[in-house]
MIKOLKOL-418302 format. One record per atom (N, C-alpha, C): residue number from 1; residue in three letters; atom name; x, y, z. Coordinates in nm, 2 decimals. Atoms other than C-alpha are relative to their C-alpha. Example, Ala and Ser with C-alpha at 12.3 -4.5 7.8 and 13.67 -1.06 7.14 Angstrom:
2
   resi   resn   name       xx       yy       zz
      1    ALA      N     0.09    -0.12     0.00
      1    ALA     CA     1.23    -0.45     0.78
      1    ALA      C     0.09     0.12     0.00
      2    SER      N    -0.09    -0.11     0.00
      2    SER     CA     1.37    -0.11     0.71
      2    SER      C    -0.08     0.11     0.08
This chain:
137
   resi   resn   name       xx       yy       zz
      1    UNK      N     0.00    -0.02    -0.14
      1    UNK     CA    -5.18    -0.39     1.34
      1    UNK      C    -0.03     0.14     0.04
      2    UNK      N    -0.01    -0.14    -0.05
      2    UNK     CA    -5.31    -0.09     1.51
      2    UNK      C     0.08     0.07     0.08
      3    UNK      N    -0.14    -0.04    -0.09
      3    UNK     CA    -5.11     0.17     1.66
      3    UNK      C    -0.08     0.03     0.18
      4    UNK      N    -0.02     0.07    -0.15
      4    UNK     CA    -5.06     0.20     2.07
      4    UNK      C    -0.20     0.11     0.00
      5    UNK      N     0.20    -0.06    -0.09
      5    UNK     CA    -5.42     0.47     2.08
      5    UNK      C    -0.06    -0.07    -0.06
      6    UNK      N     0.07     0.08     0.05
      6    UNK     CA    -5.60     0.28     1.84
      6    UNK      C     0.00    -0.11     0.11
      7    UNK      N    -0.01     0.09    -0.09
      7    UNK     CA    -5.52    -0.02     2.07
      7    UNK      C    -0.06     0.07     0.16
      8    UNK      N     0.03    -0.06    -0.08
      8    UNK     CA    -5.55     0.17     2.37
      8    UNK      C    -0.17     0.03     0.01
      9    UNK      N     0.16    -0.03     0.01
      9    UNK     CA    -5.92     0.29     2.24
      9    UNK      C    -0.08    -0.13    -0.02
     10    UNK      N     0.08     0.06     0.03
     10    UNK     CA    -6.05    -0.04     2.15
     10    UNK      C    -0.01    -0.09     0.15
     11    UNK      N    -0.02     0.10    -0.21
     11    UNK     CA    -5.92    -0.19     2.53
     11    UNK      C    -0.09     0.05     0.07
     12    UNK      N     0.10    -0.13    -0.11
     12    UNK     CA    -6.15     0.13     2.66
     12    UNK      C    -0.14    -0.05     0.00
     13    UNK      N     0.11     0.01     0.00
     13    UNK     CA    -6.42     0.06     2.49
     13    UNK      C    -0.06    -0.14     0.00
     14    UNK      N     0.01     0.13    -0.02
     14    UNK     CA    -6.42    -0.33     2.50
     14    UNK      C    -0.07     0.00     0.20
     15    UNK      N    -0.04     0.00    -0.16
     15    UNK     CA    -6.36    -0.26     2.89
     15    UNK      C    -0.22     0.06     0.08
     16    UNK      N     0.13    -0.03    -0.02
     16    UNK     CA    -6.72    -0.04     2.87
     16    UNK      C    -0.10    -0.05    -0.01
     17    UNK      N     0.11     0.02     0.11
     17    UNK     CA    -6.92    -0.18     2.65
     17    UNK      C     0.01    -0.21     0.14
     18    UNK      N     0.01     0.12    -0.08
     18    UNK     CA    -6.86    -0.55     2.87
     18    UNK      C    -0.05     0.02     0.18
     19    UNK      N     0.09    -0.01    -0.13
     19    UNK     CA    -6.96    -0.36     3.21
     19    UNK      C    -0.14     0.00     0.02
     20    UNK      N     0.15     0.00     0.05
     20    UNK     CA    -7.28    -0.33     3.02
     20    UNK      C    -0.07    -0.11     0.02
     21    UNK      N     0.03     0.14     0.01
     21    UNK     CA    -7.28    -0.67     2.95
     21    UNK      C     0.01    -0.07     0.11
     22    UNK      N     0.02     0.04    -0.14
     22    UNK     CA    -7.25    -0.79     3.26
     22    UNK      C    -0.08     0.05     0.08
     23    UNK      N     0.13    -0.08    -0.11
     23    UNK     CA    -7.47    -0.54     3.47
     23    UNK      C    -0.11    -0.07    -0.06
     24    UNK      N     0.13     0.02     0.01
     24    UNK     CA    -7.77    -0.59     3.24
     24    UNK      C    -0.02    -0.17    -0.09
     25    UNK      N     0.02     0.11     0.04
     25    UNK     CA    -7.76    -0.89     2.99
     25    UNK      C     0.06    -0.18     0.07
     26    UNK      N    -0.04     0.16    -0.01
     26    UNK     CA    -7.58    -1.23     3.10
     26    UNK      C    -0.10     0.02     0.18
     27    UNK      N     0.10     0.06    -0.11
     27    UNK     CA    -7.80    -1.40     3.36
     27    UNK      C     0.00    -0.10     0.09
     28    UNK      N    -0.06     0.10    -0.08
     28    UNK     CA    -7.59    -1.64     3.53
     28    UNK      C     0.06     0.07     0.16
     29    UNK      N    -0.02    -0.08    -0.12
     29    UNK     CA    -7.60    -1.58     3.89
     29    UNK      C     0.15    -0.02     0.08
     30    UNK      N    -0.15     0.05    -0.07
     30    UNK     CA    -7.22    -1.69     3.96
     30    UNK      C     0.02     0.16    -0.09
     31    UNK      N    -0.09    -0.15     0.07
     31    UNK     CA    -7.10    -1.36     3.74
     31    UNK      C    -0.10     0.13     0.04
     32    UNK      N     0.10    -0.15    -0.08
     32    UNK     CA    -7.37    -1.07     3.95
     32    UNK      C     0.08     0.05     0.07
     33    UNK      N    -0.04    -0.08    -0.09
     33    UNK     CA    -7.11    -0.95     4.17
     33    UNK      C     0.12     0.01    -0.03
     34    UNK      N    -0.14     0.00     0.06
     34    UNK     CA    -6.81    -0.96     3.91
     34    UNK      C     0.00     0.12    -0.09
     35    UNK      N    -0.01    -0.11     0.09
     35    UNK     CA    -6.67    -0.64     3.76
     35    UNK      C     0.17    -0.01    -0.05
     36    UNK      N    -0.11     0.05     0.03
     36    UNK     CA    -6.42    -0.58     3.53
     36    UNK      C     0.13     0.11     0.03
     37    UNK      N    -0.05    -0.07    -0.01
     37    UNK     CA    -6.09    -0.44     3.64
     37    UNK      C     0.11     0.10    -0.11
     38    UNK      N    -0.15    -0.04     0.12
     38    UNK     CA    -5.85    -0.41     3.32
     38    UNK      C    -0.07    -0.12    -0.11
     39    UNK      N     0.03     0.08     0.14
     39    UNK     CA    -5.89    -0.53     2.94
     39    UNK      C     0.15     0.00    -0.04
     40    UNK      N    -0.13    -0.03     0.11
     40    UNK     CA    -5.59    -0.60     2.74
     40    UNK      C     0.00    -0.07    -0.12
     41    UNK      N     0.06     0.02     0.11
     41    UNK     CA    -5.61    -0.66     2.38
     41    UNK      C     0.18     0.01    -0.05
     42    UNK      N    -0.09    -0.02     0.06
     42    UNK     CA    -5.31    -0.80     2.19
     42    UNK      C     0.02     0.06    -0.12
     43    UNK      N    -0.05    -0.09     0.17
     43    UNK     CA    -5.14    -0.64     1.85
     43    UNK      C    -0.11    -0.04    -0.09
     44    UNK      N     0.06     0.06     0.14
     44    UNK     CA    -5.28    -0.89     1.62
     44    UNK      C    -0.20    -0.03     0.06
     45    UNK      N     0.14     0.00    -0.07
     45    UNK     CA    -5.63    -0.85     1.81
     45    UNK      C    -0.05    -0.11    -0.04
     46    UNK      N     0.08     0.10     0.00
     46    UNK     CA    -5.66    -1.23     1.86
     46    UNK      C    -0.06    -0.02     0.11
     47    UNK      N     0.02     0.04    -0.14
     47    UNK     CA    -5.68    -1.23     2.20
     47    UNK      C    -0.06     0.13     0.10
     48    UNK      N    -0.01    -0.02    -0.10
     48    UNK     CA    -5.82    -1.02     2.46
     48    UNK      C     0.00    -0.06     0.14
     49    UNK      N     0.03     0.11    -0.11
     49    UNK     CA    -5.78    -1.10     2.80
     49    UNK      C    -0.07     0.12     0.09
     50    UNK      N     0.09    -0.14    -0.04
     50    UNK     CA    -6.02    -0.93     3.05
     50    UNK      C     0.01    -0.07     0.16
     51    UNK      N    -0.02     0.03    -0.11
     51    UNK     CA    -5.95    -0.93     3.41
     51    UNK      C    -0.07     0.04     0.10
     52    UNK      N     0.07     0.00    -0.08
     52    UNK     CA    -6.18    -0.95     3.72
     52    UNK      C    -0.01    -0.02     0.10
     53    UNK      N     0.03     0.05    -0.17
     53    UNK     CA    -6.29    -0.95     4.03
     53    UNK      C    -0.12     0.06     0.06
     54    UNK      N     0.15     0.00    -0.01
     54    UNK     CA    -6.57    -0.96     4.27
     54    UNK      C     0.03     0.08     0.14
     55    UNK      N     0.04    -0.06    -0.15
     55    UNK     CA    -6.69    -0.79     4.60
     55    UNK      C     0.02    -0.14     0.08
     56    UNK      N     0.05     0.13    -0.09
     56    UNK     CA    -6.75    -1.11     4.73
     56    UNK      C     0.13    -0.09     0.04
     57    UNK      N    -0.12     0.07    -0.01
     57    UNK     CA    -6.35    -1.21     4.72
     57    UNK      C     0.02    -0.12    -0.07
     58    UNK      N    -0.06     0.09     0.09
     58    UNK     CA    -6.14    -1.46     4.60
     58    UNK      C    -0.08    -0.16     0.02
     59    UNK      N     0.02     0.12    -0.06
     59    UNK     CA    -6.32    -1.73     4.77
     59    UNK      C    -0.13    -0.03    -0.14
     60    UNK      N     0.11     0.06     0.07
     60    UNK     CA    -6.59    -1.69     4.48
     60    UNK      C     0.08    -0.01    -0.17
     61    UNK      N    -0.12    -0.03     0.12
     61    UNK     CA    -6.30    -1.66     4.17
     61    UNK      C    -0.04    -0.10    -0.09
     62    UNK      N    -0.06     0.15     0.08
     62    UNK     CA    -6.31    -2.04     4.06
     62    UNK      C    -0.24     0.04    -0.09
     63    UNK      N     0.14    -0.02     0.08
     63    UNK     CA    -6.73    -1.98     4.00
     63    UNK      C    -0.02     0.12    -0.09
     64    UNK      N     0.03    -0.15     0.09
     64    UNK     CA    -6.73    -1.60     3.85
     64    UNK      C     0.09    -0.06    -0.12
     65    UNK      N    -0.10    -0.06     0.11
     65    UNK     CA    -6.41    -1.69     3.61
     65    UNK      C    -0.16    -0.21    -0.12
     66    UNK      N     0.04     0.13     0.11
     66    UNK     CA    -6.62    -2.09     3.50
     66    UNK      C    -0.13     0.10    -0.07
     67    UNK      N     0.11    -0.08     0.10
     67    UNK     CA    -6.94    -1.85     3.44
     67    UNK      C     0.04     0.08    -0.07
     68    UNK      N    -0.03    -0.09     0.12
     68    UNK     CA    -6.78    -1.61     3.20
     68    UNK      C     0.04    -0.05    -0.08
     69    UNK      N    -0.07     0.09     0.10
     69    UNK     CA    -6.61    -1.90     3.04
     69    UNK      C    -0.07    -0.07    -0.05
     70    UNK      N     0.09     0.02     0.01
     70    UNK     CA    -6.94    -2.04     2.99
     70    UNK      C    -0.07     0.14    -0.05
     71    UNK      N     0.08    -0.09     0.12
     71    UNK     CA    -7.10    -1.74     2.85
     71    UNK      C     0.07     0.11    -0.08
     72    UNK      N    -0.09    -0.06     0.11
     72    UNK     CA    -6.79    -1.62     2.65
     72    UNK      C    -0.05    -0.01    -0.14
     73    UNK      N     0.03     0.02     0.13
     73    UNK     CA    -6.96    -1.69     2.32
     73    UNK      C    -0.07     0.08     0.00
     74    UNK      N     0.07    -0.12     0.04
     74    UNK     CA    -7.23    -1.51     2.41
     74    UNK      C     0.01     0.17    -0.01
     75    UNK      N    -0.08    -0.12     0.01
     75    UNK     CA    -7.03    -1.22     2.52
     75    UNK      C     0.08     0.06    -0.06
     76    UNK      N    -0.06    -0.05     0.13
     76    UNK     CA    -6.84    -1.19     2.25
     76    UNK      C    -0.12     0.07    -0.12
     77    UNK      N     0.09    -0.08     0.08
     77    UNK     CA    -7.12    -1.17     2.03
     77    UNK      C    -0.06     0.12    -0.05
     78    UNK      N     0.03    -0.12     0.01
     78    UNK     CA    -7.26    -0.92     2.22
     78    UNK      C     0.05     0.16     0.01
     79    UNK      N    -0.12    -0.09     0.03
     79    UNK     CA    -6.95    -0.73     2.22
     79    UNK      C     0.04     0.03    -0.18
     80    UNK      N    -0.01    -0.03     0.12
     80    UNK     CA    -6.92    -0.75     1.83
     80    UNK      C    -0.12     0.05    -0.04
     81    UNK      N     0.09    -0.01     0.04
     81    UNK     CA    -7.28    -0.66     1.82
     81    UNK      C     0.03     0.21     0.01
     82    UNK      N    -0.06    -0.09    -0.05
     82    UNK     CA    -7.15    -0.29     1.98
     82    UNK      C     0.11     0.07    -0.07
     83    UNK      N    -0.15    -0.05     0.01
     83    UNK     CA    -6.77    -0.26     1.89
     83    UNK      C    -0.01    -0.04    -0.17
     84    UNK      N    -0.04     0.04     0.15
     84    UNK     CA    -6.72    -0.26     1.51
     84    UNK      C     0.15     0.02    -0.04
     85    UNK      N    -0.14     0.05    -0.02
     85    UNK     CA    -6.39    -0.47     1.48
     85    UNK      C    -0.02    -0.12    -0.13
     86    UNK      N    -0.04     0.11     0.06
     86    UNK     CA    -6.32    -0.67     1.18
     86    UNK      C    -0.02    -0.12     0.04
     87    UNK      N     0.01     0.12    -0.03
     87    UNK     CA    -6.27    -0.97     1.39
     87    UNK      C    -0.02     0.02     0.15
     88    UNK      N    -0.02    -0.03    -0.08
     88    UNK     CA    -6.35    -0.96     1.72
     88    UNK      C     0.08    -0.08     0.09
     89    UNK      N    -0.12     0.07    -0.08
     89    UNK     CA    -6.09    -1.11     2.00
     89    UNK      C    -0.06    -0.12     0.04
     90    UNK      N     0.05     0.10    -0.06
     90    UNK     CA    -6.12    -1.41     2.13
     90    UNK      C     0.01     0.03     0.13
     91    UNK      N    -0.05    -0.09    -0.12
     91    UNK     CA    -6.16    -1.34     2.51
     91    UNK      C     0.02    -0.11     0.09
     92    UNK      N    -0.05     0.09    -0.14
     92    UNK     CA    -5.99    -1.52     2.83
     92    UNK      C    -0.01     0.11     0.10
     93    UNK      N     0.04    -0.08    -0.11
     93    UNK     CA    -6.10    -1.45     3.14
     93    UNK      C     0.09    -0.01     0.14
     94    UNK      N    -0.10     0.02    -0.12
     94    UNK     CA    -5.85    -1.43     3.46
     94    UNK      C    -0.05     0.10     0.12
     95    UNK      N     0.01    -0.03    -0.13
     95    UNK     CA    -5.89    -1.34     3.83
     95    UNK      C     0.10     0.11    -0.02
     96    UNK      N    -0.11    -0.14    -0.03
     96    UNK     CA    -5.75    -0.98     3.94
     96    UNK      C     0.00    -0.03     0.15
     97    UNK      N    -0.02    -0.01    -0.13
     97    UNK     CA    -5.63    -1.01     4.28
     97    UNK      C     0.06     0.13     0.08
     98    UNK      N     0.01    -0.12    -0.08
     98    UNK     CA    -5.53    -0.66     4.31
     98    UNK      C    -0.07     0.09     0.06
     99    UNK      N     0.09    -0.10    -0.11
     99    UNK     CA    -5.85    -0.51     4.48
     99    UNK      C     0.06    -0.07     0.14
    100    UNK      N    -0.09     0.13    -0.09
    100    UNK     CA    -5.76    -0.82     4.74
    100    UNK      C     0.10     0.06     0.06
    101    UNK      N    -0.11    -0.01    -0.01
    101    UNK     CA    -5.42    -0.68     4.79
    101    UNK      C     0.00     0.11     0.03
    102    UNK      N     0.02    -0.16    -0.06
    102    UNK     CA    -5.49    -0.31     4.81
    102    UNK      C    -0.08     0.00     0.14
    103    UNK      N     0.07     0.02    -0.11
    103    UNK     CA    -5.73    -0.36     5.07
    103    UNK      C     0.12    -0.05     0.11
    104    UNK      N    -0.13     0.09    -0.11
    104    UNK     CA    -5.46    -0.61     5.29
    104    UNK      C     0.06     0.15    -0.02
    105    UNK      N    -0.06    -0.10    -0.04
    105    UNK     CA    -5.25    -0.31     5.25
    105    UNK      C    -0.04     0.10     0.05
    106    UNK      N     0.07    -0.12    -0.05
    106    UNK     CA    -5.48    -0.04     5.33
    106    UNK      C     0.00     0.01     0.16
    107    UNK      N     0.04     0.10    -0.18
    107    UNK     CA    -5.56    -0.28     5.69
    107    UNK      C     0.10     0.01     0.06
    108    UNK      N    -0.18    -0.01    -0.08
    108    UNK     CA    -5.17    -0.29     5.74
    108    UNK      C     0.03     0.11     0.04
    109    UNK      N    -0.06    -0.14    -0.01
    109    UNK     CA    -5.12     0.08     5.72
    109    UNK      C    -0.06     0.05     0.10
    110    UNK      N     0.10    -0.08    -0.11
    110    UNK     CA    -5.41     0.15     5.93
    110    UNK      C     0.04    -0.08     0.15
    111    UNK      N    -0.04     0.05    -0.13
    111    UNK     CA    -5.30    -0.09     6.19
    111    UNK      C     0.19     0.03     0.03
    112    UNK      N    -0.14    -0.07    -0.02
    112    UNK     CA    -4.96     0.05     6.20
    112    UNK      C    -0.01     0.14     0.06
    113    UNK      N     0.04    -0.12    -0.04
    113    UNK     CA    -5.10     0.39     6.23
    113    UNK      C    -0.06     0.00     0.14
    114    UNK      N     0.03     0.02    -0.15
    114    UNK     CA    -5.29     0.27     6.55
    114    UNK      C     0.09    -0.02     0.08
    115    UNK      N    -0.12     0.05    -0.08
    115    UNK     CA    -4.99     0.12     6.69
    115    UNK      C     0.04     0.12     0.05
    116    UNK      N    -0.06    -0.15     0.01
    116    UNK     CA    -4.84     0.46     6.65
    116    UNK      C    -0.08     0.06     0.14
    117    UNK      N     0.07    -0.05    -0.12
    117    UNK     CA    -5.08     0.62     6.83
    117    UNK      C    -0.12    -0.05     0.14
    118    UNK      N    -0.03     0.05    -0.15
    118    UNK     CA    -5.11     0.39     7.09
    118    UNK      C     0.05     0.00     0.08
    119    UNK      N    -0.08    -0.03    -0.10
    119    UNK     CA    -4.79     0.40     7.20
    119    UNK      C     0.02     0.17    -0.03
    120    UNK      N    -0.04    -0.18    -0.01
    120    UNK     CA    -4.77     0.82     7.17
    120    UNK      C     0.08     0.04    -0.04
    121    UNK      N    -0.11    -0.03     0.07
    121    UNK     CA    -4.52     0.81     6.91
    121    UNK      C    -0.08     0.15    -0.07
    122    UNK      N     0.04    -0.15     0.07
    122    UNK     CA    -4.48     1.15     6.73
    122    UNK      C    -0.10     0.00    -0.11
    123    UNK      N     0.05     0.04     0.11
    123    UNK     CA    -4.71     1.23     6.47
    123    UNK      C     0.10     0.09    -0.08
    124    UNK      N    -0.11    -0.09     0.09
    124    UNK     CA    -4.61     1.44     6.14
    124    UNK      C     0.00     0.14     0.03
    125    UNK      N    -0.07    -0.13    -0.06
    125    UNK     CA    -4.65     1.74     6.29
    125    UNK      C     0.09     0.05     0.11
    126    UNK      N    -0.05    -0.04    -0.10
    126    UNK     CA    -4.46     1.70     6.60
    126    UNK      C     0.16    -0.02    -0.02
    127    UNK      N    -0.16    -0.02     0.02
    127    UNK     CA    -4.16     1.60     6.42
    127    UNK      C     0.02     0.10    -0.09
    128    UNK      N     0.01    -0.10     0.04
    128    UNK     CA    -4.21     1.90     6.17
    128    UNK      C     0.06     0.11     0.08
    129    UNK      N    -0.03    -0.11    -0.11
    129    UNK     CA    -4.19     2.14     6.50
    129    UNK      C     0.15    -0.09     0.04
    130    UNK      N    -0.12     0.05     0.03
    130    UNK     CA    -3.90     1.92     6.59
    130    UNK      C     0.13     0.01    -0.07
    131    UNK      N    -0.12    -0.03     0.09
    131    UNK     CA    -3.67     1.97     6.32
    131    UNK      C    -0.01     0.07    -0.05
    132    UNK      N     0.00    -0.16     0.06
    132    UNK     CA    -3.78     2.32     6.27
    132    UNK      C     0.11     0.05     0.18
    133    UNK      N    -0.07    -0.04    -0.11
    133    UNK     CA    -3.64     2.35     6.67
    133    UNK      C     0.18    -0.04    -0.02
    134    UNK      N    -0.15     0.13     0.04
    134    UNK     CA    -3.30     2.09     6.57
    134    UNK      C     0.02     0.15    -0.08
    135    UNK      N    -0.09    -0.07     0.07
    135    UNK     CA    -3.24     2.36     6.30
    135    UNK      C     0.02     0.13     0.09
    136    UNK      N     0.03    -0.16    -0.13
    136    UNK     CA    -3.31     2.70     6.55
    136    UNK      C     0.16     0.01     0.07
    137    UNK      N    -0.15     0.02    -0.11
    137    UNK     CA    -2.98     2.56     6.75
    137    UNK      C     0.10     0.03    -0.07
């Protein structure tokens, strides 16, 4: 078993060496707007699992994850052609839904913030001056 950097280093470069693979070699146009956001590579490096997502949203998930699952063999390959690993992982592919989810939150914050200064609520500097006056007394 390797230890946590060793592991650590082979997730890194698995993680690089497959954004390659995807930009320039595989040629299936369901996986062109899929990137990857996180690798994780178990102890006994049978498994990695490599997690993704696309610009295009979740609504294209079910086609990007069947095309990577369809040219998983060759992507392995051409990941062991790269990474020199004893054995290379076998790889599962899964949806990341946290770009998805940062965004919705981003949209929340920002429409809260308008709210704010819609109705003429204080900002942070006005309660700053505020409770620099509150202490003054």
């Amino acid at each position: 078993m390797p230890s946590e950097i060793r592991l650590k280093r082979i997730q890194d470069q698995i993680k690089r060496v497959l954004t390659e693979i995807l930009e320039g070699k595989v040629n299936d146009p369901r996986v062109q707007s899929a990137y990857v956001t996180d690798v994780s590579v178990d102890r006994e490096l049978d498994y990695a699992n490599i997690y993704v997502s696309s610009l295009a949203g979740a609504e294209e998930a079910d086609g990007i994850l069947e095309g990577l699952n369809n040219a998983s063999g060759f992507i392995r390959f051409s990941l062991s052609q790269e990474i020199k690993l004893r054995v290379m992982p076998k790889l599962r592919f899964y949806w990341d839904e946290t770009p998805q989810r940062a965004d919705r939150i981003e949209s929340l914050l920002a429409e809260i913030r308008d709210e704010r200064e819609a109705r003429g609520e204080n900002t942070d500097e006005d309660d700053k001056e505020q409770d620099a006056t509150n202490n003054d007394d």
